[in-house]
N, C-alpha and C positions, 0 to 999 in steps of 0.2 A: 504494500500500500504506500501510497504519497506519502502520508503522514507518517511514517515508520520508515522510512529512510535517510542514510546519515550524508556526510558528507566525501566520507572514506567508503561509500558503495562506488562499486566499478559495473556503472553506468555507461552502456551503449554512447559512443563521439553523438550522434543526434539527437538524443536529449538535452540538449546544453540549452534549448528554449523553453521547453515541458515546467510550467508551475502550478502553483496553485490557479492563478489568474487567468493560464490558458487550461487548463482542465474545464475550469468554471463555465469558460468559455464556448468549449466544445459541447459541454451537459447543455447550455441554452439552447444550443444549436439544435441539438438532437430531441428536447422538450417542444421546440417550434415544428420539428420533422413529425413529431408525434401526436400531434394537436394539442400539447399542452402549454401555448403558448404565455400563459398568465406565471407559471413557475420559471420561465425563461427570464423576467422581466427582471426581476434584484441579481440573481447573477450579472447580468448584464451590467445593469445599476451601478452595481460593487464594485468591478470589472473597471467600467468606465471611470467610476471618482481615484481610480488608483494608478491610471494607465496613461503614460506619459505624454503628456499633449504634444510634443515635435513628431512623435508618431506618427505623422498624417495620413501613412496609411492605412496603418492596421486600426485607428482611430476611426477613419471611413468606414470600415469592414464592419466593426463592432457595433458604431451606429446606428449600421444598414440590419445588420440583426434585429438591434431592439426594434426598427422603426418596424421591421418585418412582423416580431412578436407583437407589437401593439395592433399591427392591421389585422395580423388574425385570430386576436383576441377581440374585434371588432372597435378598436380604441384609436379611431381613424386621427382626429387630433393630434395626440399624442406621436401616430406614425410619423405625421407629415413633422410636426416638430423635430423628431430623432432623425427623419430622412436627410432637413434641412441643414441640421448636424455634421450627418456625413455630408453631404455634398459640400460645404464648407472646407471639410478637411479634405476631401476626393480635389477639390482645385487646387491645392496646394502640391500638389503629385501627377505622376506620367502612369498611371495605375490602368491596364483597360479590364483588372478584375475589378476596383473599385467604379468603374465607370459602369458596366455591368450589373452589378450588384444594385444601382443606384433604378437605372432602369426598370430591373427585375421588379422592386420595391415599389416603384411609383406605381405601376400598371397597377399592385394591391393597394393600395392609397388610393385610386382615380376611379369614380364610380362608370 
């Protein structure tokens, strides 16, 4: 388990990114794939107050989740605000998954 590992574990070279924050990460994801979008939302939440704003990427990315989880948790508002989010931080970047993702996202937002 995450939590029960030390720092003297001999850890696979590509985990050197795997934390709590992207684990968290990955659970929202997979809560929005399962229509349980409403439990997606404070991961995310958590995620985001902790995660480095020059990020512009993965900042994008993250956003475009919540904004994802609030549309189809039917919490249109709320989407378009989080969308608004990432696309702020997607202009700051050469990203065409972040440019995508933005896309994907709106078409749930746009009645």
């Amino acid at each position: 388990m995450y939590e029960n590992r030390s720092s003297g574990d001999a850890d696979p070279e590509w985990v050197y990114w795997l934390n709590r924050d992207e684990i968290s990460t990955m659970r929202a994801r997979v809560m929005v794939e399962l229509g349980k979008p409403s439990e997606a939302e404070p991961l995310l939440v958590g995620v985001l107050s902790r995660y480095p704003a020059e990020s512009y990427r993965e900042q994008s990315l993250y956003w475009s989740w919540l904004a994802e989880a609030y549309a189809k948790a039917g919490e249109l508002d709320q989407g378009r605000a989080a969308l608004g989010k990432a696309a702020d931080y997607a202009a700051r970047v050469n990203s065409s998954r972040t440019a995508d993702r933005l896309t994907v996202v709106m078409g749930l937002l746009t009645p």
